[in-house]
C-alpha positions in Angstrom: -12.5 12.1 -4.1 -15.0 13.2 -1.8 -14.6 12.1 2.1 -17.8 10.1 1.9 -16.6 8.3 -0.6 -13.4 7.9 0.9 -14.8 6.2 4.0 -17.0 3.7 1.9 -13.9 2.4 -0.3 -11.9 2.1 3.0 -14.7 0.0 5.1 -14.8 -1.4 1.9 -11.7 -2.9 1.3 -11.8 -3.8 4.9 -14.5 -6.0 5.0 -12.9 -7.6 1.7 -9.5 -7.7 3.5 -11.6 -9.6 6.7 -13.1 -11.9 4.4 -10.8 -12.7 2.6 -8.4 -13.7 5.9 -11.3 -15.6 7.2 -9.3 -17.1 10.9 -6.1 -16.4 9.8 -7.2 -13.1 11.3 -6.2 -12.1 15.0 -7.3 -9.5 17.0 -4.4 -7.3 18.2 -3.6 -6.7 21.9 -4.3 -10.2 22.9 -2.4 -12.2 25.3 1.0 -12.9 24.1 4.3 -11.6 22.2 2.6 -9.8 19.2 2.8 -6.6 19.9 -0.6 -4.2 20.1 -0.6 -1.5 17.1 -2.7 0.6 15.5 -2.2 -0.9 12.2 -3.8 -4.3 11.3 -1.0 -7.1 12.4 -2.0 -10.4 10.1 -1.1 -13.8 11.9 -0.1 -15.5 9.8 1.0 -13.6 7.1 -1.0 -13.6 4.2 0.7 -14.7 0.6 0.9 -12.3 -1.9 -1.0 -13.4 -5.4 1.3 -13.7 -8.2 0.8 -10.8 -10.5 2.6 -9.0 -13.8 3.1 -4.8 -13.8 5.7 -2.8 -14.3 7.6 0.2 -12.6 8.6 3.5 -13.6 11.5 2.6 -15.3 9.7 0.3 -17.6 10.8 -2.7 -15.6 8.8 -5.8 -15.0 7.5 -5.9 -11.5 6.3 -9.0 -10.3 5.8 -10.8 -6.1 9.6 -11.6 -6.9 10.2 -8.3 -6.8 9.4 -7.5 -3.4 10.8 -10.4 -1.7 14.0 -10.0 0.4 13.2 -6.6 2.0 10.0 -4.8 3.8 7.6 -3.1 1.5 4.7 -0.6 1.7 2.3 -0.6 -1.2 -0.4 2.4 -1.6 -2.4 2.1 -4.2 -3.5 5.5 -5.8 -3.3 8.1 -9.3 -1.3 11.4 -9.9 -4.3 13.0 -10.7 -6.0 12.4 -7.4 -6.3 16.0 -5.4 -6.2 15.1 -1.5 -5.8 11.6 -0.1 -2.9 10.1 -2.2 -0.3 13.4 -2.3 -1.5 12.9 1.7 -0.5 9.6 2.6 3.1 9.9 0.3 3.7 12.8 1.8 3.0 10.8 5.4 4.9 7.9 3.9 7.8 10.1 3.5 7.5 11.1 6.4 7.4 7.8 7.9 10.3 6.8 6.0 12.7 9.5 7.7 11.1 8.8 11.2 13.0 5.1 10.1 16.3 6.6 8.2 18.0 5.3 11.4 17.4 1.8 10.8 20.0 -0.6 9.0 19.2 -0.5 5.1 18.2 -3.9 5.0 15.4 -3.4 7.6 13.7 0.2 5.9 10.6 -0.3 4.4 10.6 0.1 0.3 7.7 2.4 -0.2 5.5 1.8 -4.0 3.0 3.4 -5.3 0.6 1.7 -7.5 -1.3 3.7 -10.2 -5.0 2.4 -10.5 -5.2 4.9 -13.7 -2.9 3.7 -16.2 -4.5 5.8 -19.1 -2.4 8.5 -17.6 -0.1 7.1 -15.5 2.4 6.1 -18.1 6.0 5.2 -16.3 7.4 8.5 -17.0 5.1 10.3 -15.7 5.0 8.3 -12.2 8.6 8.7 -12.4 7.9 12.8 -11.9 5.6 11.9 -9.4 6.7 10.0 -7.1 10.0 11.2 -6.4 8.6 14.1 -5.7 7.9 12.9 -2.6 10.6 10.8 -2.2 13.6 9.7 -4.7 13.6 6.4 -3.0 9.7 5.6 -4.2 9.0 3.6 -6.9 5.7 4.1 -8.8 3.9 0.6 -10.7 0.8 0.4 -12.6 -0.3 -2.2 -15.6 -3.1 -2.8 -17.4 -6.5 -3.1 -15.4 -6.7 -6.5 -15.8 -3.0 -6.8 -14.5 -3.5 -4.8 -11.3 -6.9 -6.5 -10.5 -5.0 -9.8 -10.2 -3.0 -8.1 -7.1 -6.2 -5.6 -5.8 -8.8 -8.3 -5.6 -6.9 -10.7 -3.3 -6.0 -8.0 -1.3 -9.7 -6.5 -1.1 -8.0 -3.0 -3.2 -11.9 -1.7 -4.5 -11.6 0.8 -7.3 -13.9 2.1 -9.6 -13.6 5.2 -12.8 -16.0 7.8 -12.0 -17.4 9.3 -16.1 -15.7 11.8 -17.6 -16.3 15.4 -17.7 -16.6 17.7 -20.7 -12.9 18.0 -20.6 -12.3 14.4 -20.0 -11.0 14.2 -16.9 -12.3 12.0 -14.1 -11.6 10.5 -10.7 -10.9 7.2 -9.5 -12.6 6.2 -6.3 -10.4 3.5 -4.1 -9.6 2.2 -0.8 -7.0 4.5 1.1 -4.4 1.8 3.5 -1.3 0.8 3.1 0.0 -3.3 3.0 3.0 -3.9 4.9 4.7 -6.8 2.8 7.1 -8.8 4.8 10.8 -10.1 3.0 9.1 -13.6 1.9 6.2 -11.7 -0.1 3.3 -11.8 2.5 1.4 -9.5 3.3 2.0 -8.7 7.1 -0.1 -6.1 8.1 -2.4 -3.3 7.3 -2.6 0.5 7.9 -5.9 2.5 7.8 -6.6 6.2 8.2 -6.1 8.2 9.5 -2.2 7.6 8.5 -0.3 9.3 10.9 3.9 9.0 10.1 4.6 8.7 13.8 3.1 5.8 14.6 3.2 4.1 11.3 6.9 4.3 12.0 6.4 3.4 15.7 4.2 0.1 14.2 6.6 -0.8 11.7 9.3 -1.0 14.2 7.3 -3.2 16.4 6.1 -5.2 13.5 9.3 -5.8 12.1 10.9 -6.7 15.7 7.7 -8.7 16.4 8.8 -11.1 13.0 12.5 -10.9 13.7 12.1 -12.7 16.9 10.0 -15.8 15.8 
């Protein structure tokens, strides 16, 4: 996807992400405890919708399935060229910066296929753990991942084929920090850089640990 286009989907999605928080929105590094990131804190956290996919091992994945630990969703495809092998390479990244942390407080990194005429479950099996054999990769039908990627203000859209078939799929590039009761905590936007993603989520997860 060209960088253009990568920049429109982003403002994009966070315009949608704004709106959709309407004053449950806060601006960070104001007075008081929360504590001033880069990433996008939400207070207070925003509930996930419900929604029905399914992981890479052909298991159901639902909001249940992310409650009780810290996640990181990306929403991307395996046949995208630059910014999603990017940002799960910085995610793995991120997640060793963290591989001191207790296990219950790393972050459980998915990546959500918006192409799920290719992205069957064994393919995003290959893919992700690539990256990282602790990643899990999700997709569903269209229908089934626009029922999680509207709330969240996720924009996607499936460039026409070429003469071979293939296309693109333009979307938003951040990643949604999901806190242990299934809401959505905070947000990070480009450009991802591991280090301070990992500083954030420290910060973050310190910041909710204390109220």
């Amino acid at each position: 996807m060209h960088t253009g286009r990568i920049l429109l989907f982003v403002v994009a999605a966070i315009v949608a992400i704004l709106v959709g928080l309407g004053i449950g929105y806060r601006t960070l590094g104001r007075p008081g405890s929360a504590p001033k990131t880069a990433a996008l804190l939400l207070r207070p956290p925003k509930s996930l919708p419900a929604f029905s996919l399914v992981d890479d091992r052909g298991v159901p994945f639902t909001r249940a399935s992310l409650g009780g630990h810290w996640s990181l969703l990306y929403f991307g495809y395996t046949h995208c060229t630059d910014i999603c092998p990017a940002t799960l390479a910085d995610l793995n990244q991120m997640a060793g910066e963290l591989a001191d942390l207790p296990t219950a407080e790393r972050p459980q990194v998915y990546f959500i296929s918006l192409d799920p005429k290719r992205d069957t479950p064994a393919l995003l099996v290959r893919y992700v753990r690539h990256f990282n054999p602790a990643f899990t990769g999700v997709t569903g039908t269209v229908a089934d991942l626009r029922a999680l990627t509207a709330p969240l203000g996720v924009a996607f859209s499936y460039d026409p084929p070429d003469q071979s078939g293939n296309y693109t799929v333009d979307h938003s590039s951040v990643v949604f920090l999901i806190n242990p009761a299934n809401r959505e905590a905070a947000i990070y936007t480009p450009p991802m850089i591991s280090g301070r993603m990992a500083a954030d989520y420290r910060a973050i997860i310190k910041y909710y640990g204390e109220r």
